[in-house]
C-alpha positions in Angstrom: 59.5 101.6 65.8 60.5 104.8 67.0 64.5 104.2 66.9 65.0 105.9 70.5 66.7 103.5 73.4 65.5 103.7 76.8 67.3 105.9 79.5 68.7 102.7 80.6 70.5 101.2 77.6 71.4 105.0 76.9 73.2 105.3 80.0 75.2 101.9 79.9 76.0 103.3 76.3 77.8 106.1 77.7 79.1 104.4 80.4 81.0 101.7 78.0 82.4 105.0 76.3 83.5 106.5 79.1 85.4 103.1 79.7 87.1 102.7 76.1 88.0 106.1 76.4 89.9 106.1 79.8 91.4 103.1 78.3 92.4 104.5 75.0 93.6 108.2 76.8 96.4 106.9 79.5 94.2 108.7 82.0 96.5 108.1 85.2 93.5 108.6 87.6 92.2 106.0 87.0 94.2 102.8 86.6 91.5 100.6 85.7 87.7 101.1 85.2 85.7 97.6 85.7 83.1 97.5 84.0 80.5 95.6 85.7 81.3 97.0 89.0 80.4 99.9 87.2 76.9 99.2 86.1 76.7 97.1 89.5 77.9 99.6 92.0 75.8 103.5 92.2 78.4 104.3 94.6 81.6 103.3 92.5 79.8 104.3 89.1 79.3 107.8 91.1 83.1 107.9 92.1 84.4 107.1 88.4 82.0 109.9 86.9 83.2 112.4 89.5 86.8 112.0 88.3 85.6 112.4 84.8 84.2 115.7 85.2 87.5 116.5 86.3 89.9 114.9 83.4 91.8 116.8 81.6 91.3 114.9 78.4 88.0 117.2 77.0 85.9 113.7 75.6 86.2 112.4 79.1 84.8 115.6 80.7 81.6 115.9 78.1 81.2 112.3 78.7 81.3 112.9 82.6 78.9 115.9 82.1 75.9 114.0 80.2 76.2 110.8 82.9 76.0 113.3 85.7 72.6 113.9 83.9 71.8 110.5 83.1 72.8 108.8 86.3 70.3 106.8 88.4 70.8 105.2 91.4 70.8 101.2 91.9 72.8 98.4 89.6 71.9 98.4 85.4 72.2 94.8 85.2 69.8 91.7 85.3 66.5 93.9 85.0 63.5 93.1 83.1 61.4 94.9 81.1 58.5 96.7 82.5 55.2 95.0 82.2 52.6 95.8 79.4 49.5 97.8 80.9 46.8 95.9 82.0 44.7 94.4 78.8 47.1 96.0 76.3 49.1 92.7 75.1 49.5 94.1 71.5 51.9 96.6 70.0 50.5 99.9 69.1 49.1 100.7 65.4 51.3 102.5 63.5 49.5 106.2 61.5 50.7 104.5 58.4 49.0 101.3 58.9 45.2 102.2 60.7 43.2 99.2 60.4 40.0 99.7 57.9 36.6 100.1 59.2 33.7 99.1 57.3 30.0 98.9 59.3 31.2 99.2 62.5 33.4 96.1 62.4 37.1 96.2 62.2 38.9 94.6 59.6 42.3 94.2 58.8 43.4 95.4 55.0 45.4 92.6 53.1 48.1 95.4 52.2 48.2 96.1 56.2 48.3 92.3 57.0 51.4 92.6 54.7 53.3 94.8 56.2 52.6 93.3 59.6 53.8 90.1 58.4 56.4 91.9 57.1 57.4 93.9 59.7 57.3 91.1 62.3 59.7 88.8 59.4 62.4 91.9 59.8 62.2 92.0 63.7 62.8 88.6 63.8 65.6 89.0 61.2 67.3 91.8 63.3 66.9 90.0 66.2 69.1 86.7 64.8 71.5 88.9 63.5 71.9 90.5 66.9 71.8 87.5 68.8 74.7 86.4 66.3 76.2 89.5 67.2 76.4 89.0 70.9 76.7 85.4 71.1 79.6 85.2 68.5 82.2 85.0 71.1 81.0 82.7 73.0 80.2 80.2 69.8 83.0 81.2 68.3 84.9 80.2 71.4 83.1 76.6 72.1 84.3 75.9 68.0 88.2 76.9 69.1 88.4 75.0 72.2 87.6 78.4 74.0 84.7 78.4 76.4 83.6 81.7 78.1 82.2 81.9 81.8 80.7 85.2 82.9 77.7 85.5 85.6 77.3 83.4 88.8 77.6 79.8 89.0 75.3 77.5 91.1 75.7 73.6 91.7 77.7 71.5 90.3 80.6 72.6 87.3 83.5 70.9 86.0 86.2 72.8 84.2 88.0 69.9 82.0 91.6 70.4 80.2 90.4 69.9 76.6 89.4 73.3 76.3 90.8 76.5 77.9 88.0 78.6 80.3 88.0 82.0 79.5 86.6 84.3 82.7 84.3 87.5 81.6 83.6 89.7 84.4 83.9 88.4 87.6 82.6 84.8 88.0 81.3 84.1 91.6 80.9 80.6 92.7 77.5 80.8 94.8 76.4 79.3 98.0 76.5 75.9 98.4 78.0 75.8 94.6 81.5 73.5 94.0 83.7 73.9 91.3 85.9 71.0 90.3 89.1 72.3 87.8 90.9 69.1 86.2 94.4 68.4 86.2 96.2 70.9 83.2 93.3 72.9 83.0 93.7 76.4 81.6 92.1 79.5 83.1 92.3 82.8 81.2 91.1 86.4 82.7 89.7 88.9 80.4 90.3 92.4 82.2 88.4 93.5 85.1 87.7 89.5 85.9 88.3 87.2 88.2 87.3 84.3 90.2 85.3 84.5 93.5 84.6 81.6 95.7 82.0 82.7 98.1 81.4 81.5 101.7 79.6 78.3 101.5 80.7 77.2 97.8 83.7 75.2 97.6 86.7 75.3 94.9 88.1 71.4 94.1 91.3 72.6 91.5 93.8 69.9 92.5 97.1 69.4 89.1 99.7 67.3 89.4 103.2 68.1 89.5 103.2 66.7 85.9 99.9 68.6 84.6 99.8 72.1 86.8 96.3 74.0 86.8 97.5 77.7 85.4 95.4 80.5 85.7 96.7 83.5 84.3 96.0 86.4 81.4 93.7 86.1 78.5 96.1 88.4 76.4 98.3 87.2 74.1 101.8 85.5 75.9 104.4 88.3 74.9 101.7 91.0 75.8 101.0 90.3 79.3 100.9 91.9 82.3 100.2 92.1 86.3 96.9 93.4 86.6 95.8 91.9 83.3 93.2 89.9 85.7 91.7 89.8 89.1 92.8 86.5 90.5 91.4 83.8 92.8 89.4 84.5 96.3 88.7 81.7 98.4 86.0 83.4 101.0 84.7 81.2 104.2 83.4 80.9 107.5 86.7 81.0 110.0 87.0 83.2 112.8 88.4 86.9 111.9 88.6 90.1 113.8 86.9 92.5 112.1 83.5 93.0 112.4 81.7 92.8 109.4 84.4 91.7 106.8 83.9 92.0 103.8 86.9 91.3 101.0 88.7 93.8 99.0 87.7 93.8 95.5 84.2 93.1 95.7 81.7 96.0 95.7 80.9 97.0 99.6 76.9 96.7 98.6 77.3 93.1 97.3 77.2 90.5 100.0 78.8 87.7 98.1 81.7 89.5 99.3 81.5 88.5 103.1 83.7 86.1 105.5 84.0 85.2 108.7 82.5 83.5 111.3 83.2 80.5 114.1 84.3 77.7 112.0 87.9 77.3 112.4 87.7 73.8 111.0 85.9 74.7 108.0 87.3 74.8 104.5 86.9 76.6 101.2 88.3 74.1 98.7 91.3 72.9 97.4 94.2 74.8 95.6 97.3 72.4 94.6 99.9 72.4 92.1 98.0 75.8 90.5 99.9 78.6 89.1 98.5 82.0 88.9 99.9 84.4 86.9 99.9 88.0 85.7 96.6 89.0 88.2 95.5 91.7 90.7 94.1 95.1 90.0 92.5 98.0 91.4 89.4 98.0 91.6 89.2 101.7 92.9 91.6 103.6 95.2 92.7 101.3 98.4 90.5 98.4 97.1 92.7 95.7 95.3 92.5 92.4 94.2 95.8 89.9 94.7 97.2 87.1 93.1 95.5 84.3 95.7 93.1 86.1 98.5 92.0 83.6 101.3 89.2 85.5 103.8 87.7 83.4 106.6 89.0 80.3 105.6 89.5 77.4 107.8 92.0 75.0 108.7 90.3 72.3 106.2 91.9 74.8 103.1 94.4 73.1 101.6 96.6 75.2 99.7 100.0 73.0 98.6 102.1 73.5 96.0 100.8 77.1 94.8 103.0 79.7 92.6 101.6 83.2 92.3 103.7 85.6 89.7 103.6 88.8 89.2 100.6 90.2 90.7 99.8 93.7 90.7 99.4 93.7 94.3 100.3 91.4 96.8 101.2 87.7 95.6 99.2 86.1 98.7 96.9 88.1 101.1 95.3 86.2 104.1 92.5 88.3 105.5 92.1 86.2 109.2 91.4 82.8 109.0 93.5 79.7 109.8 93.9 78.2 106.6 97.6 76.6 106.1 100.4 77.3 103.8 102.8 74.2 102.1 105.0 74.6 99.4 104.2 77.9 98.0 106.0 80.2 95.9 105.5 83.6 95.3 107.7 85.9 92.6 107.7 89.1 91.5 104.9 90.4 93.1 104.0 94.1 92.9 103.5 95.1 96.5 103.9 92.3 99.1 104.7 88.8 98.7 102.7 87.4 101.7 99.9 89.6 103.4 98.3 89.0 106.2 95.7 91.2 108.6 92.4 90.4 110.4 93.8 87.3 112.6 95.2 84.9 110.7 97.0 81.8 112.7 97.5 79.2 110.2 100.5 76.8 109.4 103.4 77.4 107.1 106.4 75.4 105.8 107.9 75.2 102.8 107.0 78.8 101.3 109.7 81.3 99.4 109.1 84.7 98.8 111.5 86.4 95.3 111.0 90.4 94.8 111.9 91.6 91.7 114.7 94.1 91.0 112.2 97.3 90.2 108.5 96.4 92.0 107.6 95.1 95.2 107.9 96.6 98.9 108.5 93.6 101.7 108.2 90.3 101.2 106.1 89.4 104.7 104.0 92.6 105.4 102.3 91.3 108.2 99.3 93.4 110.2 96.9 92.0 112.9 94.0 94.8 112.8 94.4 98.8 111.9 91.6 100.0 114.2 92.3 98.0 116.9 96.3 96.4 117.6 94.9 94.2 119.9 92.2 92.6 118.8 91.6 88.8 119.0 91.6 86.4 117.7 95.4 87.7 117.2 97.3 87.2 113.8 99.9 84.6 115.4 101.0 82.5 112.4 103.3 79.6 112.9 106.0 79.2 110.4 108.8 76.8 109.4 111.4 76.5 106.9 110.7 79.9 105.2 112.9 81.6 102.1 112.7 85.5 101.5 115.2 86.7 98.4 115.6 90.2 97.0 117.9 91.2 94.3 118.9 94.4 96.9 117.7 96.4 94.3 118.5 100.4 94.6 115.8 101.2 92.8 113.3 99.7 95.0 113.2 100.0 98.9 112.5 96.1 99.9 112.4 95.0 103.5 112.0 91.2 104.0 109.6 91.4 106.7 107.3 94.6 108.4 105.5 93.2 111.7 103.4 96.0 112.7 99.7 96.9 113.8 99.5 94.1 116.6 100.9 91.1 114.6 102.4 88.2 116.3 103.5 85.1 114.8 106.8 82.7 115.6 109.2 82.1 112.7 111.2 79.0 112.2 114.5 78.1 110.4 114.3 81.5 108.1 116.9 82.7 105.6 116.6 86.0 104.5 118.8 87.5 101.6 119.6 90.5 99.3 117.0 93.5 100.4 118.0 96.7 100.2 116.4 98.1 103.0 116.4 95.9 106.3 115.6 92.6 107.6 113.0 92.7 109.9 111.2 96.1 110.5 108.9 95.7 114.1 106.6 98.7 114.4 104.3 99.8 117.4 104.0 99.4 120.6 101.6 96.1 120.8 103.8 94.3 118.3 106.8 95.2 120.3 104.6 94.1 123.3 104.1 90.3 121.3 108.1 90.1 122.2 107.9 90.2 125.8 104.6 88.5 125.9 105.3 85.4 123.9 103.0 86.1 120.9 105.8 87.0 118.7 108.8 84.9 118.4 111.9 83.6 116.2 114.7 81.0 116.3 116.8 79.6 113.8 117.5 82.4 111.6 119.6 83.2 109.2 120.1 86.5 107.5 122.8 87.4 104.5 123.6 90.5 102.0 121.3 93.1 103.3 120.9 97.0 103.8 123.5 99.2 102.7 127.0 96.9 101.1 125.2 94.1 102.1 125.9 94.5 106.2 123.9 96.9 108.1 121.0 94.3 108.3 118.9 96.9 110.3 118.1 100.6 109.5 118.4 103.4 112.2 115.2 104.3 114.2 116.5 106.8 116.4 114.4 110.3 116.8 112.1 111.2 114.8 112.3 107.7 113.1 111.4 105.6 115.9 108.8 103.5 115.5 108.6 101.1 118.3 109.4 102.7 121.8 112.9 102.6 121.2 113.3 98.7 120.4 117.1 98.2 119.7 116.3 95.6 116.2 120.1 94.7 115.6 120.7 94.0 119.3 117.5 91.8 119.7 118.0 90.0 117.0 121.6 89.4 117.4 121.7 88.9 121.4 118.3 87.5 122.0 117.5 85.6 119.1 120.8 84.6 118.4 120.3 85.4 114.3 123.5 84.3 112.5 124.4 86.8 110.1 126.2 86.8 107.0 125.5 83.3 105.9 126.5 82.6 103.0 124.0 80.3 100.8 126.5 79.3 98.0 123.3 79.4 95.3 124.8 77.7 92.2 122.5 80.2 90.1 121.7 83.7 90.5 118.6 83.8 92.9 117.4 87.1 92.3 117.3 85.7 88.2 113.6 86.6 87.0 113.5 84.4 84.2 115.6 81.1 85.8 115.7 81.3 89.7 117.6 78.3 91.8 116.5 78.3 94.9 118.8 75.4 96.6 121.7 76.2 98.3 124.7 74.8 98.1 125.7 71.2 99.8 128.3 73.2 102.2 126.3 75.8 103.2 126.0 77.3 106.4 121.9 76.5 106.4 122.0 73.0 106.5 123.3 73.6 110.4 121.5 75.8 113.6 118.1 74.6 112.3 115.3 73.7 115.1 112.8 70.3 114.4 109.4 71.6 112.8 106.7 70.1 115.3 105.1 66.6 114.9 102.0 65.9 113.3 100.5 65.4 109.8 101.2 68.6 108.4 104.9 68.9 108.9 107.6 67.7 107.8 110.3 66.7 110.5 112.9 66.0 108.3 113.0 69.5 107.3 116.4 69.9 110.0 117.6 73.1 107.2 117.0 76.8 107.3 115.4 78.0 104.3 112.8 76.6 102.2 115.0 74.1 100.2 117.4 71.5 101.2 121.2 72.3 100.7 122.6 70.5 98.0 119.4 69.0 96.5 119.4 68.2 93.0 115.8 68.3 92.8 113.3 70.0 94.6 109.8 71.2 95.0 109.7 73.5 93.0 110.5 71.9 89.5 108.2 70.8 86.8 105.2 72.9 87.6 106.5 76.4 88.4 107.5 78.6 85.6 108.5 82.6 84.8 107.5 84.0 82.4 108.0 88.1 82.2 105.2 88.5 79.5 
């Protein structure tokens, strides 16, 4: 044995150092290097060594000078050895070991028969010991009530609550692949993972109010983090308009990644009474994973009773679609609370939105298509019975909603509180267009404490600043809408609280009155006659029992 690895293993050696070593430096350009995106992806992996020729940390640099050597092209994972030549099946002789030759026949000396047998006894001996090596977390695990998923999964899996399911990597659910996640089932992500539910698999994770499915961080509680994790992505087959979408977070060469189609009816699981916590990273610069991602997915989705808390990025990002929204809530997220671009147009009632004091930007940042404002199908959600709370933070700039690229959408029986910045920011012409066209609408709101001492409500957009062809905000929303403004909600409890949030208002507050009746059918609730996502004055409501807070 000669002792030398192949160029292969020696470049995935250099490329796991390169990683402990960006992780160990503080190396701010780059938040987060994942790992098997790395040996995946040639185009990421050539990114990432780029910027290490470039650190100024001098290990990082010689590292980044011998993998710009090393480098090849294509992914380093799941290959196979190279065939033996043809008719050479046997391992080459060894100078010490020649086999004897006596007459012209060969023979094999005892002492060389030895040493084979030895030889073969220690390969066998390193190769236990190795196997002990790299399966000892995962055995270790299965003995602790731990049990570690990495790789794709194909047909049928249960995750069961009597042991906790620790993600490696990112796991895809395949094609035509369900998972099923019992009630009180706990999810852990190691860093870089997450969960990816691919168009044509199907996600069954359906808690109880009693016995919540929670999905958050694989460090220790006290150590955790946003961005500890990837998250959830539920990926299907609904209309969107983009051509070719494929989701962020998932290499651009690998095509578990893609969505979309003509299946508005379609679904991509079930997500109820779920928590997920401490989730969404960069994967590389303007490509993110969330909390909960939804691409493509069709109005069969049912997503009901979902917290997402404190994602890196956004809490909720719907990339086209018409999957629905019921009883969500969505706290401290890092970014934006609820996301949406690509043509979504699904249902909503019942969903609050909570910024914390020093992260976040708006709570609704809502897009219909960067390239092209106008494209259909048009993002046009339809919303009822909606809560949006910031702690109007000077520290942080939060708006409660930003309608902009082409958006519509019509929002119903809405209380929005607390931001720092403004209420409702409408950008661009074809979003200001939605307005006189029907596309974008609003009735029933209600809008308290915001911008500067809690009562400017709207920021100037004259000049330079103007953003919408001149669109008079305060005036539309005060003469045309017929907003009511400084409604007081009489919380019993701080709202903006991080750690103990009470969402109700109080029994005499404004909101129980001015509200419009959320449309008949199965989905809604027509007894919902409030503004705001919780009944004034209720003792109880949905959100208690399965949610929880917790900072670390």
């Amino acid at each position: 044995m000669s002792g030398e690895s192949s160029p292969r293993a020696q470049l995935v050696e250099l490329l796991w150092q390169l990683k402990q070593n960006y992780d160990q430096s503080g190396d701010g350009s780059l938040r987060f290097i994942h790992f098997n995106t790395l040996l995946n992806d040639s185009q990421y992996r050539a990114e990432v060594i780029e910027k290490a020729l470039s650190s100024e940390h001098p290990r990082i640099r010689e590292l980044g000078r011998k993998l710009k050597a090393a480098n090849r092209q294509g992914g380093l994972l799941h290959k196979t050895s190279a065939p033996s030549p043809a008719g050479n099946n046997t391992a080459p002789a060894s100078p010490q070991h020649t086999a004897q030759h006596t007459s012209g026949n060969a023979t094999t000396s005892p002492r060389s028969s030895t040493l084979w047998w030895l030889g073969l006894g220690t390969l066998a001996l390193v190769g236990v010991i190795a196997a002990g090596v790299f399966l000892q977390p995962y055995i270790g695990g299965l003995l602790s009530g731990r049990q570690v998923v990495a790789g794709p999964l194909t047909g049928e899996h249960r995750w069961s609550a009597d042991r906790t399911w620790v993600l490696d990597g990112i796991v895809y659910v395949e094609d035509g692949a369900r998972l099923t996640i019992e009630p009180g089932t706990r999810i852990e992500g190691q860093p870089g993972s997450a969960l990816v539910v691919t168009r044509g698999a199907s996600l069954h994770a359906a808690g109880s109010a009693d016995t919540p499915i929670v999905f958050t961080s694989g460090q220790p509680e006290g150590t955790r983090a946003p961005g500890d994790w990837g998250g959830v992505v539920l990926l299907g087959s609904a209309p969107v308009n983009q051509a070719d979408a494929q989701i962020e977070g998932v290499p651009a060469t690998d095509t578990r990644g893609a969505f979309g189609g003509d299946d508005a009816d379609g679904s991509c699981g079930v997500l109820e009474y779920a928590r997920i916590e401490f989730a969404g990273f960069e994967v590389y610069a303007n490509n993110e994973l969330n909390g909960l991602t939804l691409g493509g997915c069709g109005s069969g989705t049912i997503v009901r009773h979902v917290q997402v808390h404190r994602s890196l990025d956004d809490g909720v990002e719907m990339f086209g679609g018409t999957a629905d929204l019921r009883h969500v809530l969505i706290t401290g997220a890092g970014d934006d609370s609820l996301d949406w671009d690509w043509g979504w147009r699904g249902r909503v009632q019942f969903l609050i939105a909570q910024q914390h004091p020093n992260s976040g930007d708006n709570a609704f940042e809502a897009d219909n298509n960067g390239g092209q404002h106008d494209a259909e199908p048009m993002s046009e959600p339809v919303m009822y019975n909606v809560t949006l709370v910031s702690p109007r933070s000077h520290t942080r700039h939060h708006r409660a909603m930003t309608l902009r690229e082409g958006t519509g959408g019509h929002f119903h029986n809405l209380f929005m509180h607390g931001f720092s910045g403004e209420a409702v920011d409408i950008k661009d012409a074809v979003t200001v267009g939605n307005l006189d066209n029907g596309r974008l609408s609003f009735e029933a709101l209600a809008i308290n404490d915001i911008g500067g001492r809690g009562i400017s409500f709207f920021e100037d957009e004259s000049g330079d600043a103007d953003d919408d062809g001149g669109l008079d905000e305060a005036a539309y929303f005060r003469d045309t809408v017929g907003a009511r403004f400084g409604v007081d909600p009489q919380f019993s409890r701080d709202v903006s609280s991080t750690v103990n949030p009470d969402f109700a208002p109080g029994g005499t507050s404004g909101l129980r009155d001015g509200a419009v009746a959320p449309p008949q059918g199965e989905f809604w609730d027509e007894s919902a006659l409030y503004i705001g996502a919780i009944r004034p004055g209720a003792a109880r409501d949905w959100t208690d029992g399965w949610t929880d807070f917790p900072l670390n």
